[in-house]
VOBA-1610 file (N, C-alpha, C; in pm, whole numbers, padded with zeros to 5 digits, always signed):
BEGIN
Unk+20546-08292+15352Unk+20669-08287+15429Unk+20780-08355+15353Unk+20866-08297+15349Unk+20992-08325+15249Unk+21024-08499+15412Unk+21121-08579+15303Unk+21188-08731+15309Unk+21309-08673+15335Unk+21336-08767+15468Unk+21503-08809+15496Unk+21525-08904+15544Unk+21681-08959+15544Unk+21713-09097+15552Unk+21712-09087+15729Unk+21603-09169+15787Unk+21592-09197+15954Unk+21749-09266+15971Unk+21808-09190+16069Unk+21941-09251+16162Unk+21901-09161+16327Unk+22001-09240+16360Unk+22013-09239+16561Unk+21997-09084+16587Unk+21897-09017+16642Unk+21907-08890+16693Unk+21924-08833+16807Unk+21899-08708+16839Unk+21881-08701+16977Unk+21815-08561+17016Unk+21761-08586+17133Unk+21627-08457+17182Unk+21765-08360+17259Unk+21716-08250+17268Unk+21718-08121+17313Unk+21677-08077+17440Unk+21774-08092+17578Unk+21734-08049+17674Unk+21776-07922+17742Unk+21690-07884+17812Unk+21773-07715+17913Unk+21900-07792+17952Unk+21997-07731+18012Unk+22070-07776+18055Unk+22215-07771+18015Unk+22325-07713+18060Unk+22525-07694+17989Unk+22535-07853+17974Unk+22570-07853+17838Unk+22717-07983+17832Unk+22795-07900+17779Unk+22882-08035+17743Unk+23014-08029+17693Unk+22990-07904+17596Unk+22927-07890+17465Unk+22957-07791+17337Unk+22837-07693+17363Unk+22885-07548+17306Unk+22783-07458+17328Unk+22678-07445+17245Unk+22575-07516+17290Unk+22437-07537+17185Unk+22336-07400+17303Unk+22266-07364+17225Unk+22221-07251+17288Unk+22071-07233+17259Unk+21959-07206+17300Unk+21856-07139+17294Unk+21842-07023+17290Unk+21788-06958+17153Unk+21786-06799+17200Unk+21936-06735+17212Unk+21907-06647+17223Unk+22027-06559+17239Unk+22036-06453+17136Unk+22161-06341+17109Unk+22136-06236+17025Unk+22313-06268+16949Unk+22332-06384+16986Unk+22458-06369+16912Unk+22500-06351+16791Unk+22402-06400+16683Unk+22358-06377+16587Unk+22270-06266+16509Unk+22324-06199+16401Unk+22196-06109+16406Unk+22089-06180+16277Unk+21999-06152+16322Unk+21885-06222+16242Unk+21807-06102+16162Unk+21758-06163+16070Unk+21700-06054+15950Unk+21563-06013+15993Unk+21476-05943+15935Unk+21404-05881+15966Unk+21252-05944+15870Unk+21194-05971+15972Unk+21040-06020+15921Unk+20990-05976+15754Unk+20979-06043+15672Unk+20889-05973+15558Unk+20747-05973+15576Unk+20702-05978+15678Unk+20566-05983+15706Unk+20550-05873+15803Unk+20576-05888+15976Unk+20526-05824+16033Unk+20684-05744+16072Unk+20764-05726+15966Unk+20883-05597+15994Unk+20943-05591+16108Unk+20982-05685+16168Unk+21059-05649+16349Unk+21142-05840+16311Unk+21228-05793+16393Unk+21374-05899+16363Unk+21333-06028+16399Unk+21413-06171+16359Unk+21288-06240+16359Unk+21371-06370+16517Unk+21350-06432+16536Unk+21394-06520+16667Unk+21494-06624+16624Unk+21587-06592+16712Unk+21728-06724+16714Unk+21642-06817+16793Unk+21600-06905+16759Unk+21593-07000+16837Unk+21656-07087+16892Unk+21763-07162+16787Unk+21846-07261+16847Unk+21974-07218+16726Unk+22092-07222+16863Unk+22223-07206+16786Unk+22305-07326+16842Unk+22354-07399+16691Unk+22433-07542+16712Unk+22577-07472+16701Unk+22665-07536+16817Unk+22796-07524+16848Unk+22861-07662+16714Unk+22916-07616+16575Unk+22965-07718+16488Unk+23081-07794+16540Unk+23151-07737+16691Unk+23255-07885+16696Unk+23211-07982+16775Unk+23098-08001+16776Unk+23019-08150+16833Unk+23013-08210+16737Unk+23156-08337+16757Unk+23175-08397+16687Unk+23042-08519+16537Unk+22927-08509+16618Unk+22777-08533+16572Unk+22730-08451+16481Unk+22791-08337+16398Unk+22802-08249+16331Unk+22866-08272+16202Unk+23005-08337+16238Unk+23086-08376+16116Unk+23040-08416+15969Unk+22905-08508+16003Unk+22827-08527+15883Unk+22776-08434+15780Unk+22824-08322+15827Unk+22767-08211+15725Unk+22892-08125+15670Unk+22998-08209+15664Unk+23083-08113+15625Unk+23080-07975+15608Unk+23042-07898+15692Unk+23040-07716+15711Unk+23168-07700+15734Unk+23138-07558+15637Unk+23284-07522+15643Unk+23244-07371+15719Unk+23154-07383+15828Unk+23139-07253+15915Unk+23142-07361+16062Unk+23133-07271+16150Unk+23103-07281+16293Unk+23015-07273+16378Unk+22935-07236+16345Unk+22762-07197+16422Unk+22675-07211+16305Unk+22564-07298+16379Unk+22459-07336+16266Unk+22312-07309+16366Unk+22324-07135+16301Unk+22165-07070+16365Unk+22054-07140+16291Unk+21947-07131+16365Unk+21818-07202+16347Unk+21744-07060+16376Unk+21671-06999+16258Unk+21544-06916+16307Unk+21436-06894+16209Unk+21357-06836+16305Unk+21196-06801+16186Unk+21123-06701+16275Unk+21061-06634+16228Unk+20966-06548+16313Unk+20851-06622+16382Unk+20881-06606+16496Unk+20723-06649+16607Unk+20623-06616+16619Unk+20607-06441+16592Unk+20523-06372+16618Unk+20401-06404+16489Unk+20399-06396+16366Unk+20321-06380+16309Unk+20311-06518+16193Unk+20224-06499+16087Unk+20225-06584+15973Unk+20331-06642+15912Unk+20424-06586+15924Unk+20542-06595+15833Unk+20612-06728+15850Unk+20568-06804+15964Unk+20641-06930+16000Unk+20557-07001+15943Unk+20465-07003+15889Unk+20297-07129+15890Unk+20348-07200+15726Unk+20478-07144+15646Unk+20444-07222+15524Unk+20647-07192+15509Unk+20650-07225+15440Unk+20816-07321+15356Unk+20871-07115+15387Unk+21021-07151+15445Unk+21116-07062+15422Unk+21246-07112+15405Unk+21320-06989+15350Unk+21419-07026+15351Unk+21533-06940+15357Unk+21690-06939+15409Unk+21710-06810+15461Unk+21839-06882+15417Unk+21988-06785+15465Unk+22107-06787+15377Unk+22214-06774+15532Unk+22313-06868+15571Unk+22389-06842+15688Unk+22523-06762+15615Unk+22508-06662+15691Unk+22679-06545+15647Unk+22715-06523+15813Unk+22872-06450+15789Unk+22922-06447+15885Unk+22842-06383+15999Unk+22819-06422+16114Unk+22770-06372+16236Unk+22596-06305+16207Unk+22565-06356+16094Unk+22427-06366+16067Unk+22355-06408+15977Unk+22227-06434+15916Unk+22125-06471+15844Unk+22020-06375+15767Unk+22036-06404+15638Unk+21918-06328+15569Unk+21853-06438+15515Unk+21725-06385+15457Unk+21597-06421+15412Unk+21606-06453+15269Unk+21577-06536+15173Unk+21588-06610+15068Unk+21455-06577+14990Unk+21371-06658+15097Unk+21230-06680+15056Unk+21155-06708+15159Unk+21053-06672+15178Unk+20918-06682+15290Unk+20787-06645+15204Unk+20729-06772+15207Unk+20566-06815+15138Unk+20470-06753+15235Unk+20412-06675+15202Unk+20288-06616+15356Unk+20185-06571+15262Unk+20104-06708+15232Unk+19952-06621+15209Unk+19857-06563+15347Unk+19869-06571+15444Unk+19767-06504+15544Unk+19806-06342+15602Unk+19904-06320+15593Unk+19999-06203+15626Unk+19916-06134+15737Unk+19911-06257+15838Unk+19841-06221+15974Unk+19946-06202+16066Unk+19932-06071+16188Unk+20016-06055+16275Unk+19966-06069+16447Unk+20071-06141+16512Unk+20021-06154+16648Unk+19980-06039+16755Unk+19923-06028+16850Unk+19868-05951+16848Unk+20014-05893+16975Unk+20029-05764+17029Unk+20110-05750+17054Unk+20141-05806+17156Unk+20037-05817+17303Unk+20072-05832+17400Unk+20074-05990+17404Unk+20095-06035+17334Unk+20094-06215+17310Unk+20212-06226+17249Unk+20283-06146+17172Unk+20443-06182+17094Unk+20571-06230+17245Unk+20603-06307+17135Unk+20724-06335+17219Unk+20849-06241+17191Unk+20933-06236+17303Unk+21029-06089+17280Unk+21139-06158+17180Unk+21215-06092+17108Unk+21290-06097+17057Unk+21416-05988+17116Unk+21508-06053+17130Unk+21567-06179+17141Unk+21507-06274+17225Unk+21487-06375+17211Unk+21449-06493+17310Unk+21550-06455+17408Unk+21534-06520+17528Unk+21678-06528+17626Unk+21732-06620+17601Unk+21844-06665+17655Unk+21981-06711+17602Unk+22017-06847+17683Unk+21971-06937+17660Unk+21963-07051+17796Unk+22049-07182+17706Unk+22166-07223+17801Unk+22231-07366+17756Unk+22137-07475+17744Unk+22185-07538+17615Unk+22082-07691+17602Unk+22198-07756+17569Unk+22140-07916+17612Unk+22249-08015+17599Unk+22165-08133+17514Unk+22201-08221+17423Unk+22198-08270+17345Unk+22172-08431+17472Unk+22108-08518+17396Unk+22037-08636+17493Unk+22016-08748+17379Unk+22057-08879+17419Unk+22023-08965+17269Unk+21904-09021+17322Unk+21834-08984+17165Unk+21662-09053+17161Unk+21667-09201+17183Unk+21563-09218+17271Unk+21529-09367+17295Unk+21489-09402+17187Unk+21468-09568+17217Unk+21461-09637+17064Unk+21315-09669+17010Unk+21211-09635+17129Unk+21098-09606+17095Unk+21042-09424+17070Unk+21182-09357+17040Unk+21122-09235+17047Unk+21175-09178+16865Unk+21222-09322+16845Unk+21291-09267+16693Unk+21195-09296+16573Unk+21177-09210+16522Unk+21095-09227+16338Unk+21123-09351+16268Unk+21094-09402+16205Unk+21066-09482+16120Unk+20975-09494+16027Unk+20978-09535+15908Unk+20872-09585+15824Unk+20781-09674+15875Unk+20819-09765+15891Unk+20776-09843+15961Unk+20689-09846+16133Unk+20721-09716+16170Unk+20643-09684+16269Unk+20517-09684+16319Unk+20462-09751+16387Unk+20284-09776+16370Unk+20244-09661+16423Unk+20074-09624+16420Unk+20063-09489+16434Unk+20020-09497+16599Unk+19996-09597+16650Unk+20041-09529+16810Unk+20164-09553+16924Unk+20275-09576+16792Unk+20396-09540+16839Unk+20419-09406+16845Unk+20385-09337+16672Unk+20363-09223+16636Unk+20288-09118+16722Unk+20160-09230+16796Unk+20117-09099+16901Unk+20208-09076+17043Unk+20296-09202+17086Unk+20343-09146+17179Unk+20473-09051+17135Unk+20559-09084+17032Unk+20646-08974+17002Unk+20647-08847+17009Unk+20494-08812+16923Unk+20436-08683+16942Unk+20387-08628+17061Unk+20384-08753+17142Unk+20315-08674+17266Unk+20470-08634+17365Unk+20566-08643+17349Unk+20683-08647+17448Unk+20753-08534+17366Unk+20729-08519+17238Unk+20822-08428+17169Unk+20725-08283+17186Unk+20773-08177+17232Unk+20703-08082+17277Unk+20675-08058+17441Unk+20617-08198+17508Unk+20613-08190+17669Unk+20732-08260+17729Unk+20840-08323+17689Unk+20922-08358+17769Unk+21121-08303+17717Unk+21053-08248+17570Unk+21194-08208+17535Unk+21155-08118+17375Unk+21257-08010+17398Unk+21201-07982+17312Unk+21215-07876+17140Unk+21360-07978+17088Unk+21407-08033+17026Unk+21431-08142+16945Unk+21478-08196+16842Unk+21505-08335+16874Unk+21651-08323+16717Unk+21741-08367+16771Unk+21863-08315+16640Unk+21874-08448+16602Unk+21857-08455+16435Unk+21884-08535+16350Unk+21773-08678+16375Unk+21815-08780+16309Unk+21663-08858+16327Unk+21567-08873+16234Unk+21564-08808+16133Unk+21526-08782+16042Unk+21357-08641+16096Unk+21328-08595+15956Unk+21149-08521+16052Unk+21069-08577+16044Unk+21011-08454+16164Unk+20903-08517+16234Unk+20748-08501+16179Unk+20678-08613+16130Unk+20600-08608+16018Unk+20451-08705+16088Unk+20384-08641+16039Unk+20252-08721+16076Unk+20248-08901+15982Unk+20319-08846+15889Unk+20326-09038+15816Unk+20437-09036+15714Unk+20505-09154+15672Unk+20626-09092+15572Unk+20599-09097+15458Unk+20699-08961+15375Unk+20694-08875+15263Unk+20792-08953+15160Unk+20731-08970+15064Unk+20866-08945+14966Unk+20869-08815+14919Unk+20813-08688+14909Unk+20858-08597+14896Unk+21014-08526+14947Unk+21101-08517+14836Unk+21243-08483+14901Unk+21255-08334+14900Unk+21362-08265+14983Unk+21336-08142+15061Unk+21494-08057+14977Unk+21445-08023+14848Unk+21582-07924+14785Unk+21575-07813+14805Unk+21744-07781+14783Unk+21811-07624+14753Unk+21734-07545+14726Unk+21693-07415+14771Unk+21662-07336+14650Unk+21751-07293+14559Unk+21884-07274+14617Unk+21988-07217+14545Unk+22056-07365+14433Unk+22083-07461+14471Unk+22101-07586+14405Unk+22042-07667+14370Unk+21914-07681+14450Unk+21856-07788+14389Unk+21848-07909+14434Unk+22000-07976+14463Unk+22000-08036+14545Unk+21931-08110+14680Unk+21937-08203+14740Unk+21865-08264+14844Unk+21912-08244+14982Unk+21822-08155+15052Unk+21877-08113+15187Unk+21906-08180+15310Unk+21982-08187+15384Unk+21994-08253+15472Unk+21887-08262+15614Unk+21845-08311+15698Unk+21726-08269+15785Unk+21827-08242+15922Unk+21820-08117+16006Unk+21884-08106+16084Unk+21798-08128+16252Unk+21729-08074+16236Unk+21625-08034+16386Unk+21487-08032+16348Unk+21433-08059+16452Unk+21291-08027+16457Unk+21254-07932+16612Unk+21156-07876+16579Unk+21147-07795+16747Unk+20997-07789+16787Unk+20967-07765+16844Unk+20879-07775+16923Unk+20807-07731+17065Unk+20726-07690+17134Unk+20707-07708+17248Unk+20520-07706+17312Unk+20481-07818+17357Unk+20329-07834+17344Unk+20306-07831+17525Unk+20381-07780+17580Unk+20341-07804+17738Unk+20250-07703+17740Unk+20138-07727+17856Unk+20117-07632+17919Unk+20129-07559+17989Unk+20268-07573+18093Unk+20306-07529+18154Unk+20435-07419+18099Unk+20453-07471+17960Unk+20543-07408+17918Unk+20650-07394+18009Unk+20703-07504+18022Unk+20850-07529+18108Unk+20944-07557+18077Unk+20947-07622+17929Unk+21101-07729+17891Unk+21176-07597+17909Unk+21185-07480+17869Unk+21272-07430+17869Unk+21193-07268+17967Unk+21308-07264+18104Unk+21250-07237+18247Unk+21198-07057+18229Unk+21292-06991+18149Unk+21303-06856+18173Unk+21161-06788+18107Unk+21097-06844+18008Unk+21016-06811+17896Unk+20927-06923+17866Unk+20763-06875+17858Unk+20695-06996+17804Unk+20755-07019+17655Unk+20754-07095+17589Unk+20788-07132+17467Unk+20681-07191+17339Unk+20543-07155+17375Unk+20416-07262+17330Unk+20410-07211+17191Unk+20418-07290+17086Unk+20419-07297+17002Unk+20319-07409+16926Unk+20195-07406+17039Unk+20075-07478+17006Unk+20077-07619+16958Unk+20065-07634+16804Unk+20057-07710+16737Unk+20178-07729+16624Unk+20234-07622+16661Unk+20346-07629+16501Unk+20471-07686+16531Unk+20498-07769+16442Unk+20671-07805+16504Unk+20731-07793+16368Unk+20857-07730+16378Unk+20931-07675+16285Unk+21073-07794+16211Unk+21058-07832+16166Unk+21164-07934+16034Unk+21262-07793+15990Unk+21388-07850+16012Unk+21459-07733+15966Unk+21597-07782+15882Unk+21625-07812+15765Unk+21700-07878+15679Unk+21816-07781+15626Unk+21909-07875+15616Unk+22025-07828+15561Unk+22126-07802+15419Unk+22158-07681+15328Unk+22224-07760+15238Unk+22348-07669+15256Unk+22493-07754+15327Unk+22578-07700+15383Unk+22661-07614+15314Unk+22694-07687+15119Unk+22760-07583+15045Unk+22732-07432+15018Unk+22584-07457+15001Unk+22491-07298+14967Unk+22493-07259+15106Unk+22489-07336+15207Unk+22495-07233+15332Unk+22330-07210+15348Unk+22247-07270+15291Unk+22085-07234+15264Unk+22020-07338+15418Unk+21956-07261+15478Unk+21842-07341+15554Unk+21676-07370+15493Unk+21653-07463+15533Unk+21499-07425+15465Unk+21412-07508+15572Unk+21311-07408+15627Unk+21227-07425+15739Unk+21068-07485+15657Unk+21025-07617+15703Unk+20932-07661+15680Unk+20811-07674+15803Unk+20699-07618+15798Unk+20626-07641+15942Unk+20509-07719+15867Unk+20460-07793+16051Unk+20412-07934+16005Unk+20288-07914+16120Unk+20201-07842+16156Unk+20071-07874+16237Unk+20072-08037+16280Unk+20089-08042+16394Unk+20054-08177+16475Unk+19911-08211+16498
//
């Protein structure tokens, strides 16, 4: 798991505030699977004039978050390119080039549900220094009680110095979100189960190239 510098974050709840942060939705058009060929899921779209944003000097306005749900293609390092009013595909690592089975895929487009941004408690934030059954309760709340978590550094079973570059630069990416959802009830978010088992998704930034790069991390 790629290293970032831990600062003050905050989880991801259902719910309108102030800036339009979004779950899902089709506002975006998203590229098309290199694995199992069908378009792949907006998951989370960041509204850039929340002022909590500024740190990334973007010189765009919407900062989509996606990867395909349905099949293999999420299980290892991608990386994709933000252009106007959509996203293409860079690179996606898939040695299993396994596909879900149909009546188990989640639809694409996700539906379209307001989330509001929440600051992480101070036992819910990363650290190096974190003992590991602090670490287990983090993990246990991230997924069943929210399910998101923006900035904060990622979310890692122990810390990395491995650092998380460009493909296009090289450069050292910024860490934006992590996502998640381990309920069983599949509720954080009301319209759609959201279970995404075991995997929670690290999703980093490098704002000049406009490059995302999706890291998944089995809990």
């Amino acid at each position: 798991m790629c290293q970032d510098q831990k600062s003050i974050g905050y989880k991801m709840l259902e719910g309108k505030g102030e800036y339009a942060h979004y779950f899902g939705g089709d506002s975006i058009q998203t590229p098309s699977c290199p694995n199992c060929k069908t378009p792949m899921h907006l998951i989370l779209r960041f509204d850039l004039s929340d002022p909590v944003f500024r740190r990334l000097n973007a010189d765009f306005s919407v900062l989509p978050l996606v990867s395909c749900l349905n099949c293999s293609g999420c299980w290892e390092t991608q990386f994709f390119k933000i252009e106007e009013n959509q996203v293409k595909v860079l690179l996606q690592k898939d040695d299993q080039h396994w596909i879900m089975d149909e009546e188990d895929r989640l639809p694409v487009p996700l539906p379209e549900v307001s989330v509001k941004r929440v600051p992480l408690e101070e036992e819910e934030i990363l650290f190096d220094s974190t003992t590991d059954d602090q670490r287990d309760i983090i993990f246990y709340r991230f997924g069943t009680e929210y399910i998101a978590r923006l900035f904060g550094g990622p979310v890692e079973d122990s810390p990395s110095e491995e650092k998380c570059s460009c493909l296009c630069c090289n450069e050292e990416m910024v860490h934006i979100a992590a996502v998640t959802e381990d309920a069983t009830e599949g509720d954080l978010i009301t319209v759609i189960p959201f279970l995404l088992g075991e995997l929670i998704f690290n999703f980093f930034l490098c704002a000049q190239c406009r490059v995302i790069r999706v890291e998944p991390l089995t809990s």
